[in-house]
VOTI-874775 format. One record per residue (C-alpha): residue number from 1; residue in one letter; x, y, z. Coordinates in nm, 2 decimals, padded with zeros to 4 digits. Each point is the difference from the previous one (the first is absolute). Layout:
BEGIN
+-----+--------+--------+--------+--------+
! num ! residu !      x !      y !      z !
+-----+--------+--------+--------+--------+
! NUM !      a !      X !      Y !      Z !
...
+-----+--------+--------+--------+--------+
END
This chain:
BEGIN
+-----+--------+--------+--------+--------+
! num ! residu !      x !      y !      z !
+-----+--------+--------+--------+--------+
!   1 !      x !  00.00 !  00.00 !  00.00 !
!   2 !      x !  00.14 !  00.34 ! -00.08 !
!   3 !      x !  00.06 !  00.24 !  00.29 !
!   4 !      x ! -00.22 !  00.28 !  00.09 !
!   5 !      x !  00.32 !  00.22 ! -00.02 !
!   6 !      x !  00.02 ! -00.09 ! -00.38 !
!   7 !      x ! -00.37 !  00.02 ! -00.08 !
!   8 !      x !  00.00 !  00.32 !  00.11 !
!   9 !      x !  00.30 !  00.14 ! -00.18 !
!  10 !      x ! -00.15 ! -00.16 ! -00.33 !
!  11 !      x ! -00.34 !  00.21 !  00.12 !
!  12 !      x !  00.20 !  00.30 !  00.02 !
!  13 !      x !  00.17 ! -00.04 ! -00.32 !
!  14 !      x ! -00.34 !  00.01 ! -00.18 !
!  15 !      x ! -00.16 !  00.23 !  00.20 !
!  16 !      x !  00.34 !  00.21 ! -00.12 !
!  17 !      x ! -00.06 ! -00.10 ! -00.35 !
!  18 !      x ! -00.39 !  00.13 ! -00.04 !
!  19 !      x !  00.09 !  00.33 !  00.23 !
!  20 !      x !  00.28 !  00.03 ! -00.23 !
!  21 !      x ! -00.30 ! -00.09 ! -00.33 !
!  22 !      x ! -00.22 !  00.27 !  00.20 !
!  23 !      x !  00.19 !  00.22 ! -00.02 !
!  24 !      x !  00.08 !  00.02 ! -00.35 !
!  25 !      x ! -00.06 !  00.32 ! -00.15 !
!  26 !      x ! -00.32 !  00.01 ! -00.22 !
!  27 !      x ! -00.22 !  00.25 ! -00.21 !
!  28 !      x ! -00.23 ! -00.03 !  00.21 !
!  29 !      x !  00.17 !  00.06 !  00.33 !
!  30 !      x !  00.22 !  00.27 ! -00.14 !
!  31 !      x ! -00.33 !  00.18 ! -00.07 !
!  32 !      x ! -00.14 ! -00.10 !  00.31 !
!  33 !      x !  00.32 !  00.18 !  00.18 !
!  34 !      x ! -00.03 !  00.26 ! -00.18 !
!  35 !      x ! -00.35 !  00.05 !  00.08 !
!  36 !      x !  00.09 ! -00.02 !  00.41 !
!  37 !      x !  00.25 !  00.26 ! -00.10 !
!  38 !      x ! -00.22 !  00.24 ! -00.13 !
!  39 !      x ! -00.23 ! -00.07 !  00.27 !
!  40 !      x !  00.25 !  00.04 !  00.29 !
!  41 !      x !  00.12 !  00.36 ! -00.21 !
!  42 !      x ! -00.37 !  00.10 ! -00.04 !
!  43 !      x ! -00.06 ! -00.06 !  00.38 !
!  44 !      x !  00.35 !  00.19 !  00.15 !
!  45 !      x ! -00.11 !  00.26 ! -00.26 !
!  46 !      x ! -00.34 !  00.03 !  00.19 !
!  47 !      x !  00.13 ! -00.01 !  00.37 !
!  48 !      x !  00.24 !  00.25 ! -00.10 !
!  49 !      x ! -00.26 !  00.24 ! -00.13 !
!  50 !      x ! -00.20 ! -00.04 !  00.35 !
!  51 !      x !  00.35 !  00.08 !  00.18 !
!  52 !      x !  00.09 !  00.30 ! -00.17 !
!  53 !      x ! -00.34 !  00.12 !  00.05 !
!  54 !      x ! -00.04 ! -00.11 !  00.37 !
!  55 !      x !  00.36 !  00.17 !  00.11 !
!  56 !      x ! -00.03 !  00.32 ! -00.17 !
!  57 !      x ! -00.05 !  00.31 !  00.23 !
!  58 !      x ! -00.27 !  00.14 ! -00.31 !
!  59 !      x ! -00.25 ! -00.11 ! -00.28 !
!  60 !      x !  00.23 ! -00.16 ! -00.29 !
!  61 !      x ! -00.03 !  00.09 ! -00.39 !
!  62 !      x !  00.04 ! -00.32 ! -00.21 !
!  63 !      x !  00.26 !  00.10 ! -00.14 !
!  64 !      x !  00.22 !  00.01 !  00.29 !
!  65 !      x ! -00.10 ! -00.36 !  00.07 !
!  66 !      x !  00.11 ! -00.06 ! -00.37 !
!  67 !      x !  00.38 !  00.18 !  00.07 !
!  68 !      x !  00.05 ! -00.11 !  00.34 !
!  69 !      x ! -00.08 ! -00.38 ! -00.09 !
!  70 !      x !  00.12 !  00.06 ! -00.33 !
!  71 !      x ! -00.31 ! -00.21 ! -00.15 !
!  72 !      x ! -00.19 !  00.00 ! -00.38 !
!  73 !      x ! -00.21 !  00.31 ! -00.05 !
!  74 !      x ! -00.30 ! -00.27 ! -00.09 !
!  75 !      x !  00.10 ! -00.20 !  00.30 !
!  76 !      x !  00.01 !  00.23 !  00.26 !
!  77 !      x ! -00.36 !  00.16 ! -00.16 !
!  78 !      x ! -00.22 ! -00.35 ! -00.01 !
!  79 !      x !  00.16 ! -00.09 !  00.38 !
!  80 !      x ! -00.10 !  00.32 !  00.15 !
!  81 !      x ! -00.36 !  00.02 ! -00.17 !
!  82 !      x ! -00.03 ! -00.36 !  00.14 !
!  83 !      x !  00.07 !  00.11 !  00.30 !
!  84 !      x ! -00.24 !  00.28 ! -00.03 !
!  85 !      x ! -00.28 ! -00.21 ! -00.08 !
!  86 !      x !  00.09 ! -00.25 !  00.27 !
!  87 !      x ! -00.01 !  00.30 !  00.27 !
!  88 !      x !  00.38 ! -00.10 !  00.10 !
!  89 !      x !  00.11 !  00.37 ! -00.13 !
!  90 !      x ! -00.22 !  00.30 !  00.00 !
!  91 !      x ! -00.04 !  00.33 ! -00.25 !
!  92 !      x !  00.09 !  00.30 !  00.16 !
!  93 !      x ! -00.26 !  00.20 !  00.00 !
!  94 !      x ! -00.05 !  00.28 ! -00.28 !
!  95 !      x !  00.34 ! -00.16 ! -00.12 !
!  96 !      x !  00.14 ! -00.30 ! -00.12 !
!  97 !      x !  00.29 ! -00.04 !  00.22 !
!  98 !      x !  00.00 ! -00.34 !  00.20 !
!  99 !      x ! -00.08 ! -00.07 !  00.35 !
! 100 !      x ! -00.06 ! -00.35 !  00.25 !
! 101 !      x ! -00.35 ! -00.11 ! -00.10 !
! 102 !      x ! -00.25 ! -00.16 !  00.28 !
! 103 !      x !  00.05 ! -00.38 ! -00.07 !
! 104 !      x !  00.41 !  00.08 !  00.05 !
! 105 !      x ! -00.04 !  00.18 !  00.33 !
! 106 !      x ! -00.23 ! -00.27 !  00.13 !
! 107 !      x !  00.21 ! -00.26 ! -00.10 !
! 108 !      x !  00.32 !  00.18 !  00.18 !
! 109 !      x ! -00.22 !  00.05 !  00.25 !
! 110 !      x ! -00.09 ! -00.39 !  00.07 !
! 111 !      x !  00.38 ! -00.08 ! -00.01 !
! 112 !      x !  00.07 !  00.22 !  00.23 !
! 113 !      x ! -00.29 ! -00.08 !  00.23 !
! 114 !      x !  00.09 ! -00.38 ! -00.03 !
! 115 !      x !  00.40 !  00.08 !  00.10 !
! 116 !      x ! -00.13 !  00.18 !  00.29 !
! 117 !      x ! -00.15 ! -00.32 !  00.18 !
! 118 !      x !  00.26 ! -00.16 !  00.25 !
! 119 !      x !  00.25 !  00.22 ! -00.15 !
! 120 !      x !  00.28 !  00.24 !  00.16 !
! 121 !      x ! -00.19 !  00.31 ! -00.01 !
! 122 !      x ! -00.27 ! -00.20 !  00.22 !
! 123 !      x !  00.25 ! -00.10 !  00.24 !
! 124 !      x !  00.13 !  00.42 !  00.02 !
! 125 !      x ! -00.43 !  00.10 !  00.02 !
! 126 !      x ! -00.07 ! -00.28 !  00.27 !
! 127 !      x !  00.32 !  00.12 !  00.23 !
! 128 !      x ! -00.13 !  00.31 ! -00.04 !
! 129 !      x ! -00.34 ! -00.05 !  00.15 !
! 130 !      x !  00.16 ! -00.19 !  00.26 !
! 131 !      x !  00.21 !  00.26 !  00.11 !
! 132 !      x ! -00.27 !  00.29 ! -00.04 !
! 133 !      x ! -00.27 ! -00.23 !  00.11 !
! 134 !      x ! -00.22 !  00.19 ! -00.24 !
! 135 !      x ! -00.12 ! -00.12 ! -00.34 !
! 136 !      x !  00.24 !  00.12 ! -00.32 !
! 137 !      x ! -00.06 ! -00.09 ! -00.34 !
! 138 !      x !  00.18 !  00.04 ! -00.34 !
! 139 !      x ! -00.17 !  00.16 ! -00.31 !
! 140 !      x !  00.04 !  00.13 ! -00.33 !
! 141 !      x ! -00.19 !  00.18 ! -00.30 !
! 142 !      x ! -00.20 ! -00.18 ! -00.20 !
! 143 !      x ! -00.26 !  00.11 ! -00.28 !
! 144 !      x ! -00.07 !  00.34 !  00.20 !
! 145 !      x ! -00.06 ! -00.21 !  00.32 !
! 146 !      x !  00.22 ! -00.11 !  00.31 !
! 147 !      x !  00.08 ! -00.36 !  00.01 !
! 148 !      x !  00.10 ! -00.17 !  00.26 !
! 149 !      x !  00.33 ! -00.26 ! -00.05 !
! 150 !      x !  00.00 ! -00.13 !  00.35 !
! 151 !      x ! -00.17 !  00.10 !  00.35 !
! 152 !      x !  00.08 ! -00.15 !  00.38 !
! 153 !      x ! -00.24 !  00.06 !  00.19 !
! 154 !      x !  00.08 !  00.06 !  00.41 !
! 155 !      x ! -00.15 ! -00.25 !  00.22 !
! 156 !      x ! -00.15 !  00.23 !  00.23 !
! 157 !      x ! -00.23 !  00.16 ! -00.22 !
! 158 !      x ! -00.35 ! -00.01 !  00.15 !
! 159 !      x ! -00.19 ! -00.02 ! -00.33 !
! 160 !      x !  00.16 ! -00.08 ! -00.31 !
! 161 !      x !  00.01 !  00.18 ! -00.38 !
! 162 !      x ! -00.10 ! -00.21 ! -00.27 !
! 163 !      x !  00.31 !  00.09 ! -00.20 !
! 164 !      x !  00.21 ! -00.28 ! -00.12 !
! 165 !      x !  00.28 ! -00.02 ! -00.34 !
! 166 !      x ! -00.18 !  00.18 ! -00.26 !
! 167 !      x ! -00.20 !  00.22 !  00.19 !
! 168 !      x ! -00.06 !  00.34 ! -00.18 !
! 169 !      x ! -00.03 !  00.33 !  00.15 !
! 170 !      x ! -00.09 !  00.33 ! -00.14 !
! 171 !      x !  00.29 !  00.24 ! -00.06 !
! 172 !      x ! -00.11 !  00.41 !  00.13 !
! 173 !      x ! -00.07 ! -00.20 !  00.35 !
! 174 !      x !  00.20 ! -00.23 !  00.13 !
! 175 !      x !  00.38 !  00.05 !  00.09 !
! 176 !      x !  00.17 ! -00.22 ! -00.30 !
! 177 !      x ! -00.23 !  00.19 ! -00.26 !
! 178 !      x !  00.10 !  00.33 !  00.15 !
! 179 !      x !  00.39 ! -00.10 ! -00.03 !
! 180 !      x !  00.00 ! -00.16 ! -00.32 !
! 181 !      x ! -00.19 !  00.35 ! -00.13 !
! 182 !      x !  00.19 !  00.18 !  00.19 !
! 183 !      x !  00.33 ! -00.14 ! -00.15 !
! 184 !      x ! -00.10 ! -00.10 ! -00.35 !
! 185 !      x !  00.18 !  00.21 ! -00.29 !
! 186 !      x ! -00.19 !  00.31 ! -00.06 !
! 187 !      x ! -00.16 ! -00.10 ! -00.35 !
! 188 !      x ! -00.10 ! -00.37 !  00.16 !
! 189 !      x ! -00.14 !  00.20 !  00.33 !
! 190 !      x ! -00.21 !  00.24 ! -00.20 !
! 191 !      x ! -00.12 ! -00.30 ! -00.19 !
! 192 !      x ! -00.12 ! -00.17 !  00.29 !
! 193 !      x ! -00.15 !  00.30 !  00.15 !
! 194 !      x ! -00.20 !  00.03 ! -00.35 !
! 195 !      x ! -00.13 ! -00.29 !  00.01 !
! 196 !      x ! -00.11 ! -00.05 !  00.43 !
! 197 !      x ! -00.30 !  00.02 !  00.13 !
! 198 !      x !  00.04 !  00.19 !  00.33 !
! 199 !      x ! -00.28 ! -00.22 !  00.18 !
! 200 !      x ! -00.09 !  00.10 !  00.37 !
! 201 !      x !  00.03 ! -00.31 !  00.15 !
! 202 !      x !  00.01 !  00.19 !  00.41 !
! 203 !      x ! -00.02 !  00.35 !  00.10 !
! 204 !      x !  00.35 ! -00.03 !  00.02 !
! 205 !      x !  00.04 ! -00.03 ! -00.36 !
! 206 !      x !  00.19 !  00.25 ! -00.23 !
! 207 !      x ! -00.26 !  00.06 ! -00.32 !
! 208 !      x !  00.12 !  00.36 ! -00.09 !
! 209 !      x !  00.31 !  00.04 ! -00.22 !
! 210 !      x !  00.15 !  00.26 !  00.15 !
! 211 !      x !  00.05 ! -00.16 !  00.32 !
! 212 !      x !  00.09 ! -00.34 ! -00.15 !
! 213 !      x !  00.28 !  00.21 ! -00.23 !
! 214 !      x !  00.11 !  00.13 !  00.37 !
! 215 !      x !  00.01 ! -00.33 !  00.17 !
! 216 !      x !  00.24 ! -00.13 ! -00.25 !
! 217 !      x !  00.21 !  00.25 ! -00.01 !
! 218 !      x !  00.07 ! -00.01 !  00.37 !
! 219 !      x !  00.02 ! -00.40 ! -00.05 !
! 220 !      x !  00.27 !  00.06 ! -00.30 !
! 221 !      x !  00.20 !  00.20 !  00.23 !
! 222 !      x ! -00.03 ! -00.25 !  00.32 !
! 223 !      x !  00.03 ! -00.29 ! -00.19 !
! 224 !      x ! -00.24 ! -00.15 !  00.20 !
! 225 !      x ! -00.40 ! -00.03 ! -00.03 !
! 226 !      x ! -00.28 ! -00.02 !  00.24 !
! 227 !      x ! -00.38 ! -00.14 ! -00.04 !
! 228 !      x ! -00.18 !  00.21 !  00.35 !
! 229 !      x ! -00.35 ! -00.21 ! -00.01 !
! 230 !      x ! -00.04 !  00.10 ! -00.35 !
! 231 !      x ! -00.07 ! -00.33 ! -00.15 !
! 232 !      x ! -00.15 ! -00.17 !  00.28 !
! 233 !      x ! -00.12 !  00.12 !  00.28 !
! 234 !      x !  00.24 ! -00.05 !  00.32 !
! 235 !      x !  00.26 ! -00.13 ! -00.15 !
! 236 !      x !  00.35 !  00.22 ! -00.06 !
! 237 !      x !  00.25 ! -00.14 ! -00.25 !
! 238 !      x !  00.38 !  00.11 ! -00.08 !
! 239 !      x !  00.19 ! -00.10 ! -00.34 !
! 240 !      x !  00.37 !  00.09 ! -00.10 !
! 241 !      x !  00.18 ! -00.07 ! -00.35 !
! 242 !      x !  00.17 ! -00.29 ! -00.07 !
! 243 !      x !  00.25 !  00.16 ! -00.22 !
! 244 !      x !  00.27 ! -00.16 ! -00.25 !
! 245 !      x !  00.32 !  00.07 ! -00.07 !
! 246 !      x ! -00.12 !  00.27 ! -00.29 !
! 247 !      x ! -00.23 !  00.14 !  00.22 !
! 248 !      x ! -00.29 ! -00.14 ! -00.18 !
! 249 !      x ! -00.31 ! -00.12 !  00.23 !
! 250 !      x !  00.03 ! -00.41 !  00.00 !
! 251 !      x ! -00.28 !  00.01 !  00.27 !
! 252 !      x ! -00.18 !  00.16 !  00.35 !
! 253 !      x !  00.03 ! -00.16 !  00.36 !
! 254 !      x ! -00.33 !  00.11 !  00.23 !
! 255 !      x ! -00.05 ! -00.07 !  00.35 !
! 256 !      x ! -00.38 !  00.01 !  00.06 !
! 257 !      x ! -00.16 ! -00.02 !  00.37 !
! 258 !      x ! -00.32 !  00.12 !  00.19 !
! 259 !      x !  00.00 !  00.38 !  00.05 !
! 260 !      x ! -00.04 ! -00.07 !  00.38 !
! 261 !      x !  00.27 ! -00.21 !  00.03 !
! 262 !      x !  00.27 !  00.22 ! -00.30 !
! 263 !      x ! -00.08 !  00.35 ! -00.06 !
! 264 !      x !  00.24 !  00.24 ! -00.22 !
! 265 !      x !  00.21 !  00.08 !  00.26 !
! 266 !      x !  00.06 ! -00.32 !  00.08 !
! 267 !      x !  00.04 ! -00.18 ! -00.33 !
! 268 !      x !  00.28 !  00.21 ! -00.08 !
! 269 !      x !  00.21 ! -00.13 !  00.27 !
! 270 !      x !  00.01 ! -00.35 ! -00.16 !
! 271 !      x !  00.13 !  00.21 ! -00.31 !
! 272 !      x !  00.40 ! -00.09 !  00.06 !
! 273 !      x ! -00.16 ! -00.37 !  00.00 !
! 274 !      x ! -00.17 !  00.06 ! -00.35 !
! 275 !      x !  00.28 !  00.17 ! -00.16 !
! 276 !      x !  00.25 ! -00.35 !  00.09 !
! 277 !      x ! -00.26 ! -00.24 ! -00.12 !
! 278 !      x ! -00.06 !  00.23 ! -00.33 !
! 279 !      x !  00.43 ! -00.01 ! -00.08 !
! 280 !      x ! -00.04 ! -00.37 !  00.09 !
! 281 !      x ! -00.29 ! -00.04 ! -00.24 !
! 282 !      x !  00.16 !  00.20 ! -00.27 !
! 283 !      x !  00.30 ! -00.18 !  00.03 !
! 284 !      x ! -00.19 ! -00.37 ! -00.06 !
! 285 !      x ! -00.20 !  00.18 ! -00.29 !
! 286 !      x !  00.27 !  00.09 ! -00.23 !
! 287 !      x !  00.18 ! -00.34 !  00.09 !
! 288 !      x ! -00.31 ! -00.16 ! -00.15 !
! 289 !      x !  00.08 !  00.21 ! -00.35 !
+-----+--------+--------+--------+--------+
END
Protein backbone atom coordinates (compact mmCIF):
# COMPACT_ATOMS: atom_id res chain seq x y z
CA UNK A 1 0.00 0.00 0.00
CA UNK A 2 1.42 3.41 -0.78
CA UNK A 3 2.03 5.83 2.10
CA UNK A 4 -0.18 8.60 3.01
CA UNK A 5 2.99 10.84 2.84
CA UNK A 6 3.16 9.92 -1.05
CA UNK A 7 -0.45 10.13 -1.84
CA UNK A 8 -0.55 13.34 -0.74
CA UNK A 9 2.46 14.69 -2.53
CA UNK A 10 1.04 13.14 -5.83
CA UNK A 11 -2.39 15.16 -4.57
CA UNK A 12 -0.40 18.19 -4.40
CA UNK A 13 1.34 17.76 -7.64
CA UNK A 14 -2.14 17.87 -9.45
CA UNK A 15 -3.70 20.24 -7.44
CA UNK A 16 -0.33 22.34 -8.63
CA UNK A 17 -0.93 21.27 -12.06
CA UNK A 18 -4.80 22.59 -12.51
CA UNK A 19 -3.88 25.89 -10.15
CA UNK A 20 -1.07 26.19 -12.53
CA UNK A 21 -4.10 25.34 -15.82
CA UNK A 22 -6.25 27.95 -13.82
CA UNK A 23 -4.40 30.21 -13.99
CA UNK A 24 -3.55 30.41 -17.54
CA UNK A 25 -4.18 33.57 -19.03
CA UNK A 26 -7.35 33.73 -21.21
CA UNK A 27 -9.57 36.20 -23.34
CA UNK A 28 -11.93 35.91 -21.24
CA UNK A 29 -10.21 36.51 -17.88
CA UNK A 30 -7.99 39.17 -19.27
CA UNK A 31 -11.30 40.99 -20.04
CA UNK A 32 -12.74 40.00 -16.85
CA UNK A 33 -9.54 41.77 -15.10
CA UNK A 34 -9.84 44.43 -16.93
CA UNK A 35 -13.26 44.93 -16.06
CA UNK A 36 -12.39 44.65 -11.97
CA UNK A 37 -9.85 47.27 -13.00
CA UNK A 38 -12.11 49.70 -14.35
CA UNK A 39 -14.43 49.05 -11.64
CA UNK A 40 -11.93 49.40 -8.70
CA UNK A 41 -10.74 53.04 -10.82
CA UNK A 42 -14.36 53.96 -11.21
CA UNK A 43 -15.03 53.42 -7.37
CA UNK A 44 -11.53 55.34 -5.87
CA UNK A 45 -12.59 57.87 -8.54
CA UNK A 46 -15.98 58.22 -6.56
CA UNK A 47 -14.66 58.11 -2.87
CA UNK A 48 -12.31 60.60 -3.92
CA UNK A 49 -14.90 63.01 -5.23
CA UNK A 50 -16.93 62.61 -1.73
CA UNK A 51 -13.36 63.43 0.15
CA UNK A 52 -12.55 66.42 -1.61
CA UNK A 53 -15.89 67.56 -1.13
CA UNK A 54 -16.33 66.46 2.57
CA UNK A 55 -12.73 68.22 3.70
CA UNK A 56 -12.97 71.36 1.99
CA UNK A 57 -13.50 74.46 4.26
CA UNK A 58 -16.15 75.92 1.22
CA UNK A 59 -18.69 74.79 -1.64
CA UNK A 60 -16.37 73.19 -4.51
CA UNK A 61 -16.70 74.09 -8.40
CA UNK A 62 -16.30 70.86 -10.53
CA UNK A 63 -13.66 71.86 -11.85
CA UNK A 64 -11.46 72.01 -9.05
CA UNK A 65 -12.48 68.37 -8.30
CA UNK A 66 -11.36 67.76 -11.96
CA UNK A 67 -7.59 69.63 -11.28
CA UNK A 68 -7.05 68.49 -7.85
CA UNK A 69 -7.86 64.74 -8.80
CA UNK A 70 -6.74 65.27 -12.10
CA UNK A 71 -9.76 63.15 -13.61
CA UNK A 72 -11.66 63.18 -17.37
CA UNK A 73 -13.84 66.29 -17.91
CA UNK A 74 -16.82 63.58 -18.80
CA UNK A 75 -15.82 61.60 -15.78
CA UNK A 76 -15.72 63.91 -13.20
CA UNK A 77 -19.30 65.54 -14.78
CA UNK A 78 -21.53 61.95 -14.93
CA UNK A 79 -19.85 61.08 -11.11
CA UNK A 80 -20.86 64.28 -9.56
CA UNK A 81 -24.54 64.47 -11.30
CA UNK A 82 -24.81 60.91 -9.88
CA UNK A 83 -24.12 62.03 -6.87
CA UNK A 84 -26.47 64.79 -7.24
CA UNK A 85 -29.28 62.72 -8.00
CA UNK A 86 -28.44 60.22 -5.27
CA UNK A 87 -28.54 63.25 -2.63
CA UNK A 88 -24.72 62.15 -1.61
CA UNK A 89 -23.59 65.86 -2.93
CA UNK A 90 -25.81 68.93 -2.94
CA UNK A 91 -26.16 72.20 -5.36
CA UNK A 92 -25.30 75.23 -3.76
CA UNK A 93 -27.88 77.21 -3.79
CA UNK A 94 -28.44 80.03 -6.60
CA UNK A 95 -24.99 78.44 -7.83
CA UNK A 96 -23.61 75.40 -8.96
CA UNK A 97 -20.73 74.96 -6.84
CA UNK A 98 -20.75 71.60 -4.77
CA UNK A 99 -21.51 70.88 -1.27
CA UNK A 100 -22.06 67.36 1.15
CA UNK A 101 -25.65 66.30 0.19
CA UNK A 102 -28.14 64.71 2.96
CA UNK A 103 -27.59 60.93 2.32
CA UNK A 104 -23.53 61.71 2.81
CA UNK A 105 -23.94 63.47 6.12
CA UNK A 106 -26.17 60.76 7.40
CA UNK A 107 -24.11 58.21 6.40
CA UNK A 108 -20.94 60.00 8.25
CA UNK A 109 -23.07 60.52 10.72
CA UNK A 110 -23.96 56.59 11.42
CA UNK A 111 -20.21 55.76 11.31
CA UNK A 112 -19.54 58.04 13.60
CA UNK A 113 -22.45 57.19 15.92
CA UNK A 114 -21.46 53.39 15.62
CA UNK A 115 -17.51 54.18 16.62
CA UNK A 116 -18.75 56.03 19.48
CA UNK A 117 -20.33 52.83 21.30
CA UNK A 118 -17.72 51.16 23.76
CA UNK A 119 -15.21 53.45 22.28
CA UNK A 120 -12.42 55.78 23.88
CA UNK A 121 -14.29 58.89 23.79
CA UNK A 122 -16.99 56.87 25.98
CA UNK A 123 -14.53 55.85 28.36
CA UNK A 124 -13.17 60.06 28.59
CA UNK A 125 -17.46 61.07 28.84
CA UNK A 126 -18.16 58.34 31.47
CA UNK A 127 -15.00 59.47 33.77
CA UNK A 128 -16.26 62.61 33.43
CA UNK A 129 -19.70 62.10 34.90
CA UNK A 130 -18.14 60.22 37.54
CA UNK A 131 -16.04 62.78 38.57
CA UNK A 132 -18.74 65.70 38.24
CA UNK A 133 -21.42 63.42 39.28
CA UNK A 134 -23.61 65.26 36.88
CA UNK A 135 -24.83 64.11 33.49
CA UNK A 136 -22.37 65.26 30.27
CA UNK A 137 -23.05 64.42 26.92
CA UNK A 138 -21.17 64.78 23.54
CA UNK A 139 -22.91 66.39 20.43
CA UNK A 140 -22.46 67.69 17.09
CA UNK A 141 -24.35 69.53 14.11
CA UNK A 142 -26.39 67.69 12.08
CA UNK A 143 -28.96 68.81 9.32
CA UNK A 144 -29.66 72.23 11.34
CA UNK A 145 -30.32 70.09 14.51
CA UNK A 146 -28.12 69.03 17.59
CA UNK A 147 -27.35 65.41 17.68
CA UNK A 148 -26.32 63.72 20.34
CA UNK A 149 -23.02 61.12 19.76
CA UNK A 150 -22.95 59.78 23.31
CA UNK A 151 -24.72 60.79 26.77
CA UNK A 152 -23.91 59.33 30.64
CA UNK A 153 -26.26 59.88 32.46
CA UNK A 154 -25.49 60.51 36.58
CA UNK A 155 -26.98 57.95 38.82
CA UNK A 156 -28.51 60.29 41.13
CA UNK A 157 -30.76 61.93 38.86
CA UNK A 158 -34.29 61.80 40.40
CA UNK A 159 -36.16 61.62 37.11
CA UNK A 160 -34.63 60.83 33.95
CA UNK A 161 -34.48 62.62 30.21
CA UNK A 162 -35.52 60.48 27.49
CA UNK A 163 -32.44 61.42 25.47
CA UNK A 164 -30.34 58.57 24.26
CA UNK A 165 -27.53 58.42 20.86
CA UNK A 166 -29.28 60.21 18.26
CA UNK A 167 -31.27 62.42 20.24
CA UNK A 168 -31.92 65.79 18.38
CA UNK A 169 -32.15 69.11 19.86
CA UNK A 170 -33.06 72.36 18.48
CA UNK A 171 -30.24 74.80 17.86
CA UNK A 172 -31.34 78.88 19.20
CA UNK A 173 -31.96 76.93 22.73
CA UNK A 174 -29.98 74.62 23.97
CA UNK A 175 -26.18 75.15 24.94
CA UNK A 176 -24.50 72.92 21.85
CA UNK A 177 -26.76 74.84 19.35
CA UNK A 178 -25.79 78.07 20.75
CA UNK A 179 -21.87 77.07 20.55
CA UNK A 180 -21.91 75.51 17.30
CA UNK A 181 -23.79 78.95 15.97
CA UNK A 182 -21.88 80.80 17.89
CA UNK A 183 -18.61 79.35 16.43
CA UNK A 184 -19.57 78.44 12.87
CA UNK A 185 -17.80 80.51 10.00
CA UNK A 186 -19.73 83.59 9.37
CA UNK A 187 -21.29 82.56 5.92
CA UNK A 188 -22.34 78.89 7.48
CA UNK A 189 -23.67 80.91 10.84
CA UNK A 190 -25.76 83.32 8.75
CA UNK A 191 -26.95 80.26 6.85
CA UNK A 192 -28.17 78.65 9.84
CA UNK A 193 -29.71 81.58 11.29
CA UNK A 194 -31.67 81.93 7.82
CA UNK A 195 -33.05 78.97 7.85
CA UNK A 196 -34.06 78.48 12.22
CA UNK A 197 -37.05 78.67 13.46
CA UNK A 198 -36.71 80.64 16.76
CA UNK A 199 -39.50 78.39 18.65
CA UNK A 200 -40.36 79.39 22.35
CA UNK A 201 -40.13 76.29 23.81
CA UNK A 202 -40.04 78.25 27.86
CA UNK A 203 -40.17 81.73 28.86
CA UNK A 204 -36.75 81.45 29.11
CA UNK A 205 -36.28 81.06 25.46
CA UNK A 206 -34.38 83.56 23.19
CA UNK A 207 -37.04 84.20 20.01
CA UNK A 208 -35.77 87.82 19.13
CA UNK A 209 -32.74 88.18 16.94
CA UNK A 210 -31.23 90.80 18.37
CA UNK A 211 -30.71 89.23 21.62
CA UNK A 212 -29.75 85.79 20.10
CA UNK A 213 -26.97 87.88 17.76
CA UNK A 214 -25.87 89.24 21.47
CA UNK A 215 -25.77 85.94 23.20
CA UNK A 216 -23.37 84.57 20.69
CA UNK A 217 -21.35 87.14 20.61
CA UNK A 218 -20.65 87.01 24.26
CA UNK A 219 -20.39 82.96 23.81
CA UNK A 220 -17.70 83.62 20.81
CA UNK A 221 -15.74 85.62 23.06
CA UNK A 222 -16.04 83.06 26.28
CA UNK A 223 -15.71 80.20 24.36
CA UNK A 224 -18.09 78.67 26.39
CA UNK A 225 -22.15 78.38 26.07
CA UNK A 226 -24.90 78.20 28.52
CA UNK A 227 -28.73 76.78 28.05
CA UNK A 228 -30.52 78.85 31.58
CA UNK A 229 -33.96 76.82 31.49
CA UNK A 230 -34.36 77.76 28.02
CA UNK A 231 -35.08 74.54 26.54
CA UNK A 232 -36.64 72.83 29.31
CA UNK A 233 -37.79 73.96 32.11
CA UNK A 234 -35.36 73.46 35.32
CA UNK A 235 -32.76 72.17 33.80
CA UNK A 236 -29.30 74.37 33.21
CA UNK A 237 -26.75 72.97 30.75
CA UNK A 238 -22.96 74.08 29.93
CA UNK A 239 -21.06 73.13 26.48
CA UNK A 240 -17.39 73.97 25.49
CA UNK A 241 -15.63 73.34 22.00
CA UNK A 242 -13.90 70.41 21.34
CA UNK A 243 -11.38 72.03 19.06
CA UNK A 244 -8.70 70.37 16.57
CA UNK A 245 -5.49 71.14 15.91
CA UNK A 246 -6.68 73.85 13.04
CA UNK A 247 -9.04 75.25 15.19
CA UNK A 248 -11.91 73.76 13.41
CA UNK A 249 -15.03 72.64 15.75
CA UNK A 250 -14.70 68.51 15.65
CA UNK A 251 -17.48 68.57 18.41
CA UNK A 252 -19.26 70.21 21.92
CA UNK A 253 -19.04 68.58 25.51
CA UNK A 254 -22.29 69.70 27.84
CA UNK A 255 -22.79 68.97 31.32
CA UNK A 256 -26.62 69.13 31.85
CA UNK A 257 -28.20 68.94 35.61
CA UNK A 258 -31.41 70.12 37.46
CA UNK A 259 -31.40 73.88 38.00
CA UNK A 260 -31.77 73.23 41.75
CA UNK A 261 -29.09 71.06 42.14
CA UNK A 262 -26.42 73.30 39.14
CA UNK A 263 -27.24 76.76 38.50
CA UNK A 264 -24.84 79.16 36.33
CA UNK A 265 -22.67 79.99 38.86
CA UNK A 266 -22.10 76.81 39.71
CA UNK A 267 -21.67 75.05 36.37
CA UNK A 268 -18.87 77.07 35.59
CA UNK A 269 -16.79 75.84 38.28
CA UNK A 270 -16.71 72.32 36.69
CA UNK A 271 -15.37 74.43 33.59
CA UNK A 272 -11.41 73.54 34.19
CA UNK A 273 -12.99 69.78 34.16
CA UNK A 274 -14.74 70.38 30.72
CA UNK A 275 -11.88 72.06 29.11
CA UNK A 276 -9.42 68.64 29.97
CA UNK A 277 -12.03 66.25 28.76
CA UNK A 278 -12.62 68.51 25.55
CA UNK A 279 -8.34 68.36 24.69
CA UNK A 280 -8.68 64.67 25.62
CA UNK A 281 -11.57 64.31 23.19
CA UNK A 282 -10.05 66.25 20.51
CA UNK A 283 -6.96 64.46 20.83
CA UNK A 284 -8.86 60.82 20.22
CA UNK A 285 -10.92 62.59 17.35
CA UNK A 286 -8.24 63.47 15.02
CA UNK A 287 -6.35 60.09 15.89
CA UNK A 288 -9.51 58.50 14.40
CA UNK A 289 -8.67 60.58 10.94
Amino acid sequence: MRSIEAKALDAGTAGARRAASAHKPTQHSAKSANSREQKLGATARSFAILEHVAKSSAPVDVLDIIASLKLPKATAYRLVDWFVCQGYLAREPGRRRLIVGPRLTTLAFGALLSSMRNDTPHVVLARLVRTLNETCNIGTLLNGEVVYLDRVEAEHWPLRLQYTQGSRVPLHCSAIGKLYLALSAAPRRRRLLQALELRRFTERTITDQAKLDAELRQIRKEQVSFDREEYLVGVICMAVPVIGKNGELLAALAIQAPEARMNVQTARKHLPALRRAAGELAEIFQAKN
